[in-house]
Jmol script that loads the backbone (N, CA, C; Angstrom):
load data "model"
ATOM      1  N   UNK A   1       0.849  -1.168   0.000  1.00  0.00           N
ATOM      2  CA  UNK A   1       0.000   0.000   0.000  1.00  0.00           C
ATOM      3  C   UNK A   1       0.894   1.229   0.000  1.00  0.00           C
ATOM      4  N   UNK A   2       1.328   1.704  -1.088  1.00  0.00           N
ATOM      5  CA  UNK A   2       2.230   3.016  -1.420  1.00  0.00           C
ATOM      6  C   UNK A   2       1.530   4.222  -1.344  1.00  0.00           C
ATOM      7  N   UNK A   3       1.665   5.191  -0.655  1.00  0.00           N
ATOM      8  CA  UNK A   3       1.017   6.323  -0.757  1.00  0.00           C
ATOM      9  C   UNK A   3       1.545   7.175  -1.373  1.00  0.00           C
ATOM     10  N   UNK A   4       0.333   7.739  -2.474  1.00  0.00           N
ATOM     11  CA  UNK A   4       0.984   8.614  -3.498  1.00  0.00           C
ATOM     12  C   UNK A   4       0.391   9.764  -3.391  1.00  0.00           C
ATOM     13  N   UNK A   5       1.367  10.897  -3.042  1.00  0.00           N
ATOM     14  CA  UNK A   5       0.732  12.463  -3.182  1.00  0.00           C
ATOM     15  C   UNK A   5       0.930  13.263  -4.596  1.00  0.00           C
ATOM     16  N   UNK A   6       0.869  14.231  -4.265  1.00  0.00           N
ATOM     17  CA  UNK A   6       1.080  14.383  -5.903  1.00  0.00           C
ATOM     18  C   UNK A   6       2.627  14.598  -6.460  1.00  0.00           C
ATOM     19  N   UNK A   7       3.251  14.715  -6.026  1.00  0.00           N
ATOM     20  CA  UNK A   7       4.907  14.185  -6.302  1.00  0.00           C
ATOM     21  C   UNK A   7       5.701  13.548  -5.576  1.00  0.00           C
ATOM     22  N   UNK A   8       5.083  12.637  -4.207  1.00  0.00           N
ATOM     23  CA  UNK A   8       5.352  11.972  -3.092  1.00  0.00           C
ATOM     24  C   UNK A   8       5.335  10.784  -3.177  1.00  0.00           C
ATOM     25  N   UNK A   9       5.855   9.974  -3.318  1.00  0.00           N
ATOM     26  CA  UNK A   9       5.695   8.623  -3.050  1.00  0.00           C
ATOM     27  C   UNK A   9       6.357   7.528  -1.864  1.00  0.00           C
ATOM     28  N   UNK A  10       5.121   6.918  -0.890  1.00  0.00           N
ATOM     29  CA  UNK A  10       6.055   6.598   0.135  1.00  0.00           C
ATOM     30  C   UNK A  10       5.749   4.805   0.425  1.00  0.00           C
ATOM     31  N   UNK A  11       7.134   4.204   0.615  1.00  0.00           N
ATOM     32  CA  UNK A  11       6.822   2.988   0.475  1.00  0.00           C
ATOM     33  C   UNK A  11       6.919   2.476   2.340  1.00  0.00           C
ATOM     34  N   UNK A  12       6.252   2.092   2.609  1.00  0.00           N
ATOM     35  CA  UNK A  12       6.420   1.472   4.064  1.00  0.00           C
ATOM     36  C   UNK A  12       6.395   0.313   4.360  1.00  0.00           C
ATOM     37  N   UNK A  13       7.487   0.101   5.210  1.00  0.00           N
ATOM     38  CA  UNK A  13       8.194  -0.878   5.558  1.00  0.00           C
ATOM     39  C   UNK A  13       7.821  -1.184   7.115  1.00  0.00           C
ATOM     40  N   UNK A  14       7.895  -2.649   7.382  1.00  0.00           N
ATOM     41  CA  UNK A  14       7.834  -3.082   8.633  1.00  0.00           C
ATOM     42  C   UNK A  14       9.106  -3.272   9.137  1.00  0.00           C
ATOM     43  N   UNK A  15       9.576  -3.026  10.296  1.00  0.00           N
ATOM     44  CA  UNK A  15      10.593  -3.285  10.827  1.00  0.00           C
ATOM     45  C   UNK A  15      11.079  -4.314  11.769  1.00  0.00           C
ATOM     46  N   UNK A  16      10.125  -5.928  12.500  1.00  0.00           N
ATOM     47  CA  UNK A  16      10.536  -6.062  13.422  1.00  0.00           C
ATOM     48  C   UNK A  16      10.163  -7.342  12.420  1.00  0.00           C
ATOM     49  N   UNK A  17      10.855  -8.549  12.729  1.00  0.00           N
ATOM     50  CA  UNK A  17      10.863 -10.004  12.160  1.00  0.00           C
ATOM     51  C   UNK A  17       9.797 -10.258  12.810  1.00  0.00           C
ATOM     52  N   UNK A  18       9.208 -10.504  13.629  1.00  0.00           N
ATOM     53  CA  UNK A  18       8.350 -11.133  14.969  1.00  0.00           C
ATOM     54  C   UNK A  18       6.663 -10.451  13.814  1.00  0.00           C
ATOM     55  N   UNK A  19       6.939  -9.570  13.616  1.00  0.00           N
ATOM     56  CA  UNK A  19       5.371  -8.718  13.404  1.00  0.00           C
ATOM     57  C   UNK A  19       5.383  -8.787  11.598  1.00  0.00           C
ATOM     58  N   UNK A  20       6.326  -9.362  10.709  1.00  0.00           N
ATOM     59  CA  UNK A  20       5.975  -9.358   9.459  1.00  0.00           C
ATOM     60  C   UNK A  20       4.424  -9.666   9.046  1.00  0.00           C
ATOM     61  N   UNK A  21       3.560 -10.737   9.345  1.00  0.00           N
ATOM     62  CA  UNK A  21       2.383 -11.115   9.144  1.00  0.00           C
ATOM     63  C   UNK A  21       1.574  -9.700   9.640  1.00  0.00           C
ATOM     64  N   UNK A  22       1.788  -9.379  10.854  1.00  0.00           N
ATOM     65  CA  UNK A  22       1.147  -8.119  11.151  1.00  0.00           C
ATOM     66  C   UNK A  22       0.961  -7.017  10.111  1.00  0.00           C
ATOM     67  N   UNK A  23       2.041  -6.493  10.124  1.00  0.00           N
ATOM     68  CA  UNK A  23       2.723  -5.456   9.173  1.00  0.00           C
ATOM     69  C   UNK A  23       1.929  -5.484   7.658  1.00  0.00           C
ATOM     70  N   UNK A  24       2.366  -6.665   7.573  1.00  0.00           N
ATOM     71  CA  UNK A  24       1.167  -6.570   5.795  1.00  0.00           C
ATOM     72  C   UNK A  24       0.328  -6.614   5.973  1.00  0.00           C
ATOM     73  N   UNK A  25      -0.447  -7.378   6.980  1.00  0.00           N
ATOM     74  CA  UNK A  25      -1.749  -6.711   7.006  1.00  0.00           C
ATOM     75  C   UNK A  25      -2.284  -5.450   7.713  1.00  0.00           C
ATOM     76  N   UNK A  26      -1.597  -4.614   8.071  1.00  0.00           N
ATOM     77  CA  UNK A  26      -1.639  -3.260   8.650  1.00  0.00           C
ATOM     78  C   UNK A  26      -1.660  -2.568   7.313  1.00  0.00           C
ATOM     79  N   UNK A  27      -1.001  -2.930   6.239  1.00  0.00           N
ATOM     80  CA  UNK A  27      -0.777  -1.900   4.797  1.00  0.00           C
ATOM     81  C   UNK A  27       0.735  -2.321   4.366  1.00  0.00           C
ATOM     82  N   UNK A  28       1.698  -2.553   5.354  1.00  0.00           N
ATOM     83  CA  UNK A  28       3.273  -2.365   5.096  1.00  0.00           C
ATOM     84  C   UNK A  28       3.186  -2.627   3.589  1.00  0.00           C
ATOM     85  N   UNK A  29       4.282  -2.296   3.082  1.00  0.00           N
ATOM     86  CA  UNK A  29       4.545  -3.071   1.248  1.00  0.00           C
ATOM     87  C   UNK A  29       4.907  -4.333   1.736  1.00  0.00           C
ATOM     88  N   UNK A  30       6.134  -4.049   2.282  1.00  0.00           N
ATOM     89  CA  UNK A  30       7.391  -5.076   2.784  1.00  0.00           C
ATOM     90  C   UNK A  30       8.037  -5.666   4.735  1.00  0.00           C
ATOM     91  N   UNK A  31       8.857  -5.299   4.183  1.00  0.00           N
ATOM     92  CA  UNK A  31       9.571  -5.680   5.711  1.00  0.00           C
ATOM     93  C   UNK A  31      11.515  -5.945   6.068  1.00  0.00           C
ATOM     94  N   UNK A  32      11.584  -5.415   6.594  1.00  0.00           N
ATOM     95  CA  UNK A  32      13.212  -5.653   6.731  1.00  0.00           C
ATOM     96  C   UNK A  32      13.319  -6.343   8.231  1.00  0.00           C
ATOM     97  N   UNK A  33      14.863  -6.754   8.593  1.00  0.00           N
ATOM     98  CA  UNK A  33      14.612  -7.978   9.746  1.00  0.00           C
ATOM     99  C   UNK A  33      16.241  -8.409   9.794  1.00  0.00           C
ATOM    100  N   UNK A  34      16.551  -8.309  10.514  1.00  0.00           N
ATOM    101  CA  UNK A  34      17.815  -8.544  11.050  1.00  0.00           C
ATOM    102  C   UNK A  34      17.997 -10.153  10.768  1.00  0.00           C
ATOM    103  N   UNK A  35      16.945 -11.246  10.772  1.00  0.00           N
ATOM    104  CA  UNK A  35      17.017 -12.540  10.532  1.00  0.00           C
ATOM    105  C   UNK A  35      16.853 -13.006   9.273  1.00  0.00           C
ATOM    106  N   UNK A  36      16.541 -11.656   8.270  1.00  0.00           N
ATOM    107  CA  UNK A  36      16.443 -11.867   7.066  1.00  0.00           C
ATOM    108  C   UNK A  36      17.946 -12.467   5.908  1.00  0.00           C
ATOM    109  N   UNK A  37      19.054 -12.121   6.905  1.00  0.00           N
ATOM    110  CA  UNK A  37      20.108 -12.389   6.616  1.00  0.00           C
ATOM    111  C   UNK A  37      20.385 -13.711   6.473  1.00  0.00           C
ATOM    112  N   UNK A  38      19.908 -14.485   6.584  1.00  0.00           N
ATOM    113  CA  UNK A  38      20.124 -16.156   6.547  1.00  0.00           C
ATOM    114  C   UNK A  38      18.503 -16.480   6.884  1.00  0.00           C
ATOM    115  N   UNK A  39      17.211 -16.306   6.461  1.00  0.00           N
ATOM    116  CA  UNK A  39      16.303 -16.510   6.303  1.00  0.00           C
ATOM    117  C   UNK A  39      15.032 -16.012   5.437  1.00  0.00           C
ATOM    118  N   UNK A  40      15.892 -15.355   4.034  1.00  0.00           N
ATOM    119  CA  UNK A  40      15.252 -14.773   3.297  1.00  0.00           C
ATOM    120  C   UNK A  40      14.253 -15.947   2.691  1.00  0.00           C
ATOM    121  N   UNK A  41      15.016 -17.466   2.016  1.00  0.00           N
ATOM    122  CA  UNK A  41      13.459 -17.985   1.155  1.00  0.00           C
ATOM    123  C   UNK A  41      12.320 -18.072   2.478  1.00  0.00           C
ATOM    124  N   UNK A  42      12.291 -18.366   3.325  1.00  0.00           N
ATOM    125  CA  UNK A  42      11.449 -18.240   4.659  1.00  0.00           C
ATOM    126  C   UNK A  42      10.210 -16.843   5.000  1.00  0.00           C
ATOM    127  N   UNK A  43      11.166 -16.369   4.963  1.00  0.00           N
ATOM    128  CA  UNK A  43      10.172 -15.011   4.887  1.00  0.00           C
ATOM    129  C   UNK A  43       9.380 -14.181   3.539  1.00  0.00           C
ATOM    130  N   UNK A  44      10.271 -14.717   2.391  1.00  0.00           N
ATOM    131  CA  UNK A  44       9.765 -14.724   1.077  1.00  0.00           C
ATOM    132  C   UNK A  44       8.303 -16.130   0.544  1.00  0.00           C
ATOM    133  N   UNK A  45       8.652 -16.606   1.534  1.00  0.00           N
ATOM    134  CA  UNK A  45       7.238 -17.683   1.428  1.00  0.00           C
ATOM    135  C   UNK A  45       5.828 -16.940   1.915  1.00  0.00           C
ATOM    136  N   UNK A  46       6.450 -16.931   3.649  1.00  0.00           N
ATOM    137  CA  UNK A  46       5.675 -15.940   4.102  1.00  0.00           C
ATOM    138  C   UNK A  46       4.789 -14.672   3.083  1.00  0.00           C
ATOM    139  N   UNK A  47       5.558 -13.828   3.092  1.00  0.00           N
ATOM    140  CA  UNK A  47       5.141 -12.874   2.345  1.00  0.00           C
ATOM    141  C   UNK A  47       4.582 -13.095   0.747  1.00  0.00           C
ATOM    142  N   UNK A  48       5.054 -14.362   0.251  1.00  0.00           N
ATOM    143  CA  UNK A  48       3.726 -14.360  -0.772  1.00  0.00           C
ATOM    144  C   UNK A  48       2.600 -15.160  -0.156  1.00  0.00           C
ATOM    145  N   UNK A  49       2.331 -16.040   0.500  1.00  0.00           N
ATOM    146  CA  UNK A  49       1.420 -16.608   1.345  1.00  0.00           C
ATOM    147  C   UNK A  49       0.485 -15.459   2.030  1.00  0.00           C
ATOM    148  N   UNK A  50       0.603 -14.304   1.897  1.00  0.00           N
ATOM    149  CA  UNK A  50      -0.191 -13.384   2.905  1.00  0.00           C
ATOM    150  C   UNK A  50      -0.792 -12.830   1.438  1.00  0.00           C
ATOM    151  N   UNK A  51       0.404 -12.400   0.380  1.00  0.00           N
ATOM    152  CA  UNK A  51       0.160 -11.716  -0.848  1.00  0.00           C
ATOM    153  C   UNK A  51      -1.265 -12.312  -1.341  1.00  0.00           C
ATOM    154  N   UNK A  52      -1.048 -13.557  -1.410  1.00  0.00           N
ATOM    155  CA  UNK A  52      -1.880 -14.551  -2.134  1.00  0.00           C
ATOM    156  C   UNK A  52      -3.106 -15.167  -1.435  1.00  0.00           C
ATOM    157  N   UNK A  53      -2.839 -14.030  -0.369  1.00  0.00           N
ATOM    158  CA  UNK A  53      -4.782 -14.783   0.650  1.00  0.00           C
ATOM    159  C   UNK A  53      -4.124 -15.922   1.430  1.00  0.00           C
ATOM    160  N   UNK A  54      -3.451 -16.751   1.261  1.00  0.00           N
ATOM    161  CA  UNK A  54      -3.009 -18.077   2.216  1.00  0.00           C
ATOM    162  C   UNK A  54      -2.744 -17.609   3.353  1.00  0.00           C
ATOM    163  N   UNK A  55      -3.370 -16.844   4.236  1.00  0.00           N
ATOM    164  CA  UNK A  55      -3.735 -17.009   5.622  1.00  0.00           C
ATOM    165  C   UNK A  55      -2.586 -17.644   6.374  1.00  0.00           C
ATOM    166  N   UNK A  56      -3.342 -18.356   7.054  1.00  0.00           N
ATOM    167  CA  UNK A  56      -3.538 -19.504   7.512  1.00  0.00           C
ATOM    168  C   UNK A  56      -2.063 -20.069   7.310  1.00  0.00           C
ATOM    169  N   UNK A  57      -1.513 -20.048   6.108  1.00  0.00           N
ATOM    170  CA  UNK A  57       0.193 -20.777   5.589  1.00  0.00           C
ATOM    171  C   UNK A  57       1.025 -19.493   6.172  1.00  0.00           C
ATOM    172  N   UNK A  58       0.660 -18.167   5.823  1.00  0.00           N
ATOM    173  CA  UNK A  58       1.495 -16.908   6.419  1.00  0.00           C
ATOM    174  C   UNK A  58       1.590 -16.904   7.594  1.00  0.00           C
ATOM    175  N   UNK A  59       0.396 -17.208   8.636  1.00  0.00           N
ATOM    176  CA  UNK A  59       0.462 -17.232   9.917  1.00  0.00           C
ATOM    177  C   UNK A  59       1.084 -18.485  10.345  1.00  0.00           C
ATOM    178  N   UNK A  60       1.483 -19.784   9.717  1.00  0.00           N
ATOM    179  CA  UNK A  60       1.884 -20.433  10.541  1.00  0.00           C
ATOM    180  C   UNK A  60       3.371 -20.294  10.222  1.00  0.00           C
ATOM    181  N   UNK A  61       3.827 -19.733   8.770  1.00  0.00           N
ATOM    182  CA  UNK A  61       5.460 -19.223   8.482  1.00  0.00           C
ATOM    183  C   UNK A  61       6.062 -18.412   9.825  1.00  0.00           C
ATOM    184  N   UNK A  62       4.612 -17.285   9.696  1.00  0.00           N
ATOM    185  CA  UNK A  62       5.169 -16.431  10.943  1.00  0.00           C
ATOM    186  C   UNK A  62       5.728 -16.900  12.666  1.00  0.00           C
ATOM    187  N   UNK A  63       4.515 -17.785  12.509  1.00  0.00           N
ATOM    188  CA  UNK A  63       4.968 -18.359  13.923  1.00  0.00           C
ATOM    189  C   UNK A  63       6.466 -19.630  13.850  1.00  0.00           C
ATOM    190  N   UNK A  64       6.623 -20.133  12.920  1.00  0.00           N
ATOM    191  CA  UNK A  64       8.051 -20.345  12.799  1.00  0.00           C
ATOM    192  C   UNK A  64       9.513 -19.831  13.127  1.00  0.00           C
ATOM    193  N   UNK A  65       8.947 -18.226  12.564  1.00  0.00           N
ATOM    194  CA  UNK A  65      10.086 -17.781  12.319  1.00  0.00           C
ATOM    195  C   UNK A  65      10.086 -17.117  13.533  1.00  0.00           C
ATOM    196  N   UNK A  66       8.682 -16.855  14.179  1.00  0.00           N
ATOM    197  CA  UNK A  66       9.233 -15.898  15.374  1.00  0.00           C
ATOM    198  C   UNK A  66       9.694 -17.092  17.079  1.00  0.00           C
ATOM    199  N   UNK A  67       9.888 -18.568  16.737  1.00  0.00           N
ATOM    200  CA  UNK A  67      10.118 -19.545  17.542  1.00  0.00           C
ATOM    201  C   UNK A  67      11.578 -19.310  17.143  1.00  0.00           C
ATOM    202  N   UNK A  68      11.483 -18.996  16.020  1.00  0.00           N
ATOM    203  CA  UNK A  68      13.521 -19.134  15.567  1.00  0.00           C
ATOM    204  C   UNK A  68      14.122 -17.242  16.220  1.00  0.00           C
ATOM    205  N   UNK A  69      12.874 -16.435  16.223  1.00  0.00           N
ATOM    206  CA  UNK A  69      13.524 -15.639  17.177  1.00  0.00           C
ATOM    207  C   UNK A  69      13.673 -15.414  18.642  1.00  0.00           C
ATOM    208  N   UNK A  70      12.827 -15.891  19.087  1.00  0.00           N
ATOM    209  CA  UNK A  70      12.809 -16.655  20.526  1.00  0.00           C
ATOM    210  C   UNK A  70      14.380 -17.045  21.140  1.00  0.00           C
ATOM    211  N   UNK A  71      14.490 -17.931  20.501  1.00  0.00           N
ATOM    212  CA  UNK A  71      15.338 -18.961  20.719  1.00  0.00           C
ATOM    213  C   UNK A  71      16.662 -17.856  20.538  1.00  0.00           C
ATOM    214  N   UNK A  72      16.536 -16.948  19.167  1.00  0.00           N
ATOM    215  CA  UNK A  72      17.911 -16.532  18.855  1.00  0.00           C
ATOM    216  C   UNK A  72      18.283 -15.537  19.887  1.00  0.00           C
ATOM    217  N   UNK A  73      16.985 -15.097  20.325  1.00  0.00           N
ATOM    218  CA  UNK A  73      17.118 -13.209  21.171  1.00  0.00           C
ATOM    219  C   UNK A  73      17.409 -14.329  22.208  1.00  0.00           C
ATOM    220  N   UNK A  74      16.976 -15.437  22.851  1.00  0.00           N
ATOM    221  CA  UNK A  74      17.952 -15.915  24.597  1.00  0.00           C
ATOM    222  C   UNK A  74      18.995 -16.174  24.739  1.00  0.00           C
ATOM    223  N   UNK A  75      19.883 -16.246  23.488  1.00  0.00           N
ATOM    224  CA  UNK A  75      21.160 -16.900  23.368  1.00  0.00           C
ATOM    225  C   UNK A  75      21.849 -15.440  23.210  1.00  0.00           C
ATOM    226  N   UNK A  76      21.611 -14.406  22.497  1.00  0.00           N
ATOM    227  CA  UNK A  76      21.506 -13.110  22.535  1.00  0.00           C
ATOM    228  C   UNK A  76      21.701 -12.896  20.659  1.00  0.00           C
ATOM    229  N   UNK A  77      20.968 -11.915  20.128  1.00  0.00           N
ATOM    230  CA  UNK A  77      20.800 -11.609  18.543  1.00  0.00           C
ATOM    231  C   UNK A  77      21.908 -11.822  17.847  1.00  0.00           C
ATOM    232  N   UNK A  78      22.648 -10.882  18.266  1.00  0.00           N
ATOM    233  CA  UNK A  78      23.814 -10.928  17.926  1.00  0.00           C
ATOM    234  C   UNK A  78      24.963 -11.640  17.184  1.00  0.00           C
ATOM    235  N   UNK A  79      25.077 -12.224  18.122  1.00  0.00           N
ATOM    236  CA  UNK A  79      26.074 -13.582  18.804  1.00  0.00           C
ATOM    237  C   UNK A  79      25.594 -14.628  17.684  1.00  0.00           C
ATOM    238  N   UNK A  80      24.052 -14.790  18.038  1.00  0.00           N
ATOM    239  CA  UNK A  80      23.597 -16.138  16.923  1.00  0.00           C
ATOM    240  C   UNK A  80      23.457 -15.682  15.428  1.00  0.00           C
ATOM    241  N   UNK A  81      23.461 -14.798  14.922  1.00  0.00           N
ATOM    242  CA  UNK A  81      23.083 -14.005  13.641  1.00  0.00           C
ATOM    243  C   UNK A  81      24.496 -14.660  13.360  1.00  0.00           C
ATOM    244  N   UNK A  82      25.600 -14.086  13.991  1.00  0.00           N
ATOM    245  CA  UNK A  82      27.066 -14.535  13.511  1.00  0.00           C
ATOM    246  C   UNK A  82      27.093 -15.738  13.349  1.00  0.00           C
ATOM    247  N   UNK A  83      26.945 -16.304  14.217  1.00  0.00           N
ATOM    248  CA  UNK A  83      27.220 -18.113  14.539  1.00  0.00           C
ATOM    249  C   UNK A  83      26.403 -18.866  13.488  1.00  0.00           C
ATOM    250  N   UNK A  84      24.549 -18.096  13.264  1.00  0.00           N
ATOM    251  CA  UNK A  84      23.935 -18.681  11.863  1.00  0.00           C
ATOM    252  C   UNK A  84      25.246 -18.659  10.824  1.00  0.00           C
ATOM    253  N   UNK A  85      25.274 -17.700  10.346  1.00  0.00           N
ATOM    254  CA  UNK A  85      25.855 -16.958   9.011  1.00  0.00           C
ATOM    255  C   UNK A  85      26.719 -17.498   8.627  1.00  0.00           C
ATOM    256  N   UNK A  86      28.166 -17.881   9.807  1.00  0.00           N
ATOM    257  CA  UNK A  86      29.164 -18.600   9.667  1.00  0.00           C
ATOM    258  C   UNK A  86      28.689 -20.026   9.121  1.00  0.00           C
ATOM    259  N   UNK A  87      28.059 -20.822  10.031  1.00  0.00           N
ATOM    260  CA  UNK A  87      27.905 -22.233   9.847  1.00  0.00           C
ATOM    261  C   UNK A  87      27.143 -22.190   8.625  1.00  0.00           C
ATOM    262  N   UNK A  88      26.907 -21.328   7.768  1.00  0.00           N
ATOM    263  CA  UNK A  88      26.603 -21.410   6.747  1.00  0.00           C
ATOM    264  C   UNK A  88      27.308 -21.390   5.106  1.00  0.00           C
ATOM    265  N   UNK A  89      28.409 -20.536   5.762  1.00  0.00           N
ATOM    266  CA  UNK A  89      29.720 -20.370   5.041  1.00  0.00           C
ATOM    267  C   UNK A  89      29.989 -19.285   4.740  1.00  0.00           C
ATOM    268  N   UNK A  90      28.970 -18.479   5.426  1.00  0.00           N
ATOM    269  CA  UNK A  90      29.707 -16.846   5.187  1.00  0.00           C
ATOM    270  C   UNK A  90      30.099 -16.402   6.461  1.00  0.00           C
ATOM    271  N   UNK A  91      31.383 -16.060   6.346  1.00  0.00           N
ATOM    272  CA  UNK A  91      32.481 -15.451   7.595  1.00  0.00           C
ATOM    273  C   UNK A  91      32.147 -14.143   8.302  1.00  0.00           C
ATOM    274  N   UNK A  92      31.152 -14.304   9.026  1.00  0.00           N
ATOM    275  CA  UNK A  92      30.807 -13.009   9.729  1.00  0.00           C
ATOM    276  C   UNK A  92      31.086 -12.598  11.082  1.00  0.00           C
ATOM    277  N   UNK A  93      32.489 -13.785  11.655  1.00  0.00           N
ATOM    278  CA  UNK A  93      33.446 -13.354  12.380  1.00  0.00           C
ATOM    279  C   UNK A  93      32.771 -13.432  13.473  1.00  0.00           C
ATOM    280  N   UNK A  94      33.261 -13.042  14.673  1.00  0.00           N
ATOM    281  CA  UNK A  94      32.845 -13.045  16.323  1.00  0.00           C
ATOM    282  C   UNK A  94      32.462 -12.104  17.121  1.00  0.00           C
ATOM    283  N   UNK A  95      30.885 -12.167  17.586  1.00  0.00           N
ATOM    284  CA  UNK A  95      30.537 -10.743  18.257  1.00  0.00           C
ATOM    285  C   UNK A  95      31.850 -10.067  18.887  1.00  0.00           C
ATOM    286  N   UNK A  96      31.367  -8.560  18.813  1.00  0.00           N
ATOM    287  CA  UNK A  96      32.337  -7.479  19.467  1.00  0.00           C
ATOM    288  C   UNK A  96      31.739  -7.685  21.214  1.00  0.00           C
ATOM    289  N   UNK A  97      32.522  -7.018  22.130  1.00  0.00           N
ATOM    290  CA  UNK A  97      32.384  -6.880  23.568  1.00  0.00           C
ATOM    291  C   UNK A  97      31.497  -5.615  23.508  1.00  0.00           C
ATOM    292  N   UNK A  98      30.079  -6.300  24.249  1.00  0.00           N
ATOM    293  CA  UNK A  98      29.970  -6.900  25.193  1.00  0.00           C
ATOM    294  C   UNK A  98      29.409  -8.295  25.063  1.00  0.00           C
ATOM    295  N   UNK A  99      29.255  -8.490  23.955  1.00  0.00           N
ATOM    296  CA  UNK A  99      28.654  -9.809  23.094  1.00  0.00           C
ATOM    297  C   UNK A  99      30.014 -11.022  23.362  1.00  0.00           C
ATOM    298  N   UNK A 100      29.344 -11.666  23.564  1.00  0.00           N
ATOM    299  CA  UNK A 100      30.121 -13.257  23.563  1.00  0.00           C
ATOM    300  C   UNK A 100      30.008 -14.254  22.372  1.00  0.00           C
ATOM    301  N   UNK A 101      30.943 -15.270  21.965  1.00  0.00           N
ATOM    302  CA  UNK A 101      30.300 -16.495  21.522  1.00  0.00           C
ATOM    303  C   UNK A 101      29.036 -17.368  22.189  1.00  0.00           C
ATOM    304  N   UNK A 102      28.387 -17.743  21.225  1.00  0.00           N
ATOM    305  CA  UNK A 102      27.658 -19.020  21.851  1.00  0.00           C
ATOM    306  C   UNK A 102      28.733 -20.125  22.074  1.00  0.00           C
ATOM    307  N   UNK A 103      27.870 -20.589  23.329  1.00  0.00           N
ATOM    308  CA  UNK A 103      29.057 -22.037  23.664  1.00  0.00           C
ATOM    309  C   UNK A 103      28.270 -23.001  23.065  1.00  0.00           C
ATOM    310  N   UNK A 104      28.969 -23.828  22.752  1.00  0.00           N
ATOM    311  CA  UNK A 104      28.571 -25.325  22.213  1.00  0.00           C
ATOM    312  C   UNK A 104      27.558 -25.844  22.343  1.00  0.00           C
ATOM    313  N   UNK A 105      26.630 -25.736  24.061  1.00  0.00           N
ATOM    314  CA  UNK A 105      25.825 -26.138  23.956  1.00  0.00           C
ATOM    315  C   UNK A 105      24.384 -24.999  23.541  1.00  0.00           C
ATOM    316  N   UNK A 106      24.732 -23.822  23.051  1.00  0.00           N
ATOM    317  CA  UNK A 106      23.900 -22.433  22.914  1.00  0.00           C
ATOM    318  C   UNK A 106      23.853 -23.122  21.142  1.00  0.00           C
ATOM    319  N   UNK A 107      24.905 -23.069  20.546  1.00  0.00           N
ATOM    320  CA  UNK A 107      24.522 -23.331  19.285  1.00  0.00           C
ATOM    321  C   UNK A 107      23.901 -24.655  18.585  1.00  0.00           C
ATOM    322  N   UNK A 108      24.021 -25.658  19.818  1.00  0.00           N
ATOM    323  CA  UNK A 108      23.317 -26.940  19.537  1.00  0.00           C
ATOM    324  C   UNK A 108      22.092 -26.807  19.344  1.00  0.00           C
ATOM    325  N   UNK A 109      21.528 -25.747  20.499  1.00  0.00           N
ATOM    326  CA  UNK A 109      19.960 -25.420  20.371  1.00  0.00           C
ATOM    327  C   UNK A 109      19.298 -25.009  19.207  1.00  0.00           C
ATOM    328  N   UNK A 110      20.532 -24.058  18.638  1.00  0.00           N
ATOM    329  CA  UNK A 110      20.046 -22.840  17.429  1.00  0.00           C
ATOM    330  C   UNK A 110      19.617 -23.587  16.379  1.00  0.00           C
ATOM    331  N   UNK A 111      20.614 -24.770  16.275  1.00  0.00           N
ATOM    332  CA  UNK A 111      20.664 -25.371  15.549  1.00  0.00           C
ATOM    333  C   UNK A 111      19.579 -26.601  15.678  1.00  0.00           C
ATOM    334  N   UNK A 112      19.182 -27.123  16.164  1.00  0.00           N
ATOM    335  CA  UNK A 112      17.856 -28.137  16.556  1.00  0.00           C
ATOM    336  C   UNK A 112      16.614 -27.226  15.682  1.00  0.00           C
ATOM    337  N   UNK A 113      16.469 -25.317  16.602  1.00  0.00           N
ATOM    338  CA  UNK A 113      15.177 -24.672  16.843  1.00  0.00           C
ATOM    339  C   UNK A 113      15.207 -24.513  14.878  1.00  0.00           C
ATOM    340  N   UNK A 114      16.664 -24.238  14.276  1.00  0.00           N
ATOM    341  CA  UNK A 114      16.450 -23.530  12.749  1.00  0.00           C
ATOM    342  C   UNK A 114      15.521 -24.920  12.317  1.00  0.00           C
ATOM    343  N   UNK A 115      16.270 -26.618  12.517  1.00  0.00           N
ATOM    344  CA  UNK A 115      15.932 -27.153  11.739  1.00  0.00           C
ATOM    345  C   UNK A 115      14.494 -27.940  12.380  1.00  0.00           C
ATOM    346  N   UNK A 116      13.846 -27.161  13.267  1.00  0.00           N
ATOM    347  CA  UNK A 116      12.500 -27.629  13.358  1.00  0.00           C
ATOM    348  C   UNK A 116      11.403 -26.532  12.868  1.00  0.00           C
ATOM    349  N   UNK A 117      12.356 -25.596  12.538  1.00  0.00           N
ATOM    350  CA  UNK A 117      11.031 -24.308  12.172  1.00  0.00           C
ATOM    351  C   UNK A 117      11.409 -23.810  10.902  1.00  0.00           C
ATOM    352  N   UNK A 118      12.923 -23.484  10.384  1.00  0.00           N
ATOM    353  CA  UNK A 118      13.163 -22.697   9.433  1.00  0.00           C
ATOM    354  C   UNK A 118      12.781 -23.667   7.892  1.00  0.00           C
ATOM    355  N   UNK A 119      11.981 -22.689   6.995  1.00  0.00           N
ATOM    356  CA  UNK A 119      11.726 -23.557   6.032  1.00  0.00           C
ATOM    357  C   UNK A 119      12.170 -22.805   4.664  1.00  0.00           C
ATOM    358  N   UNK A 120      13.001 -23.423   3.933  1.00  0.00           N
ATOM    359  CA  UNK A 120      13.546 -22.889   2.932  1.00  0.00           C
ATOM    360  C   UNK A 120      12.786 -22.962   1.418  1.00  0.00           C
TER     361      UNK A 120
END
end "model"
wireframe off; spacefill off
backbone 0.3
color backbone group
C-alpha cells in the first residue's frame, strides 16, 4: 500500500521479524529484519502466502520464524546471527564486547530450533 501524493511517493516498511504477518496486514509493502540475513526464502514464502490470501500458511510461516527468534534473542541476537551466518559459510566473524560467543551447547539449540522451524 504506497502512498501517493502528488509528487510523493512513500513505500512502508515493517521493521521487526516477529510482526511481518502483522505489518502486511496493517498496509506495510514489505519488511526488513535482522534474521532476514540467513532466512530470506522463509520469509519470502511468508510474504507471498499473505500476498496470495493463504492465511492460515502466512500465519503459521510467521509463527516459525518468530520460535527461531525466541530462541535466537535468549542466546543473545547478535552472537547467533554470527554463529547462523558462519555455519553457513559466510564469515561473519565473532561478536564485538559486550557480546560473547555461543558455547557449544547455545549453538546446539540454534541449531535443533532452525531445523524444526526454518523452512527454505
Amino acid at each position: 500500500m504506497s502512498w501517493r501524493g502528488s509528487s510523493t511517493s512513500i513505500i512502508l516498511m515493517n521493521g521487526y521479524d516477529e510482526t511481518m504477518a502483522a505489518g502486511l496486514a496493517l498496509g506495510a509493502d514489505g519488511s526488513i529484519g535482522s534474521t532476514f540475513n540467513f532466512m530470506y526464502p522463509h520469509y519470502k514464502k511468508l510474504y507471498d502466502a499473505f500476498r496470495a490470501r493463504r492465511l492460515e500458511e502466512a500465519l503459521a510461516l510467521q509463527i516459525k520464524a518468530n520460535n527461531i527468534m525466541s530462541a535466537l534473542c535468549a542466546v543473545g541476537l547478535i552472537p547467533a546471527i554470527k554463529y547462523v551466518l558462519t555455519a553457513m559459510g559466510i564469515p561473519a566473524g565473532l561478536p564485538r564486547r559486550p557480546f560473547t560467543p555461543l558455547s557449544e551447547e547455545q549453538k546446539r539449540w540454534i541449531d535443533q530450533v532452525l531445523e524444526e522451524n526454518l523452512v527454505q
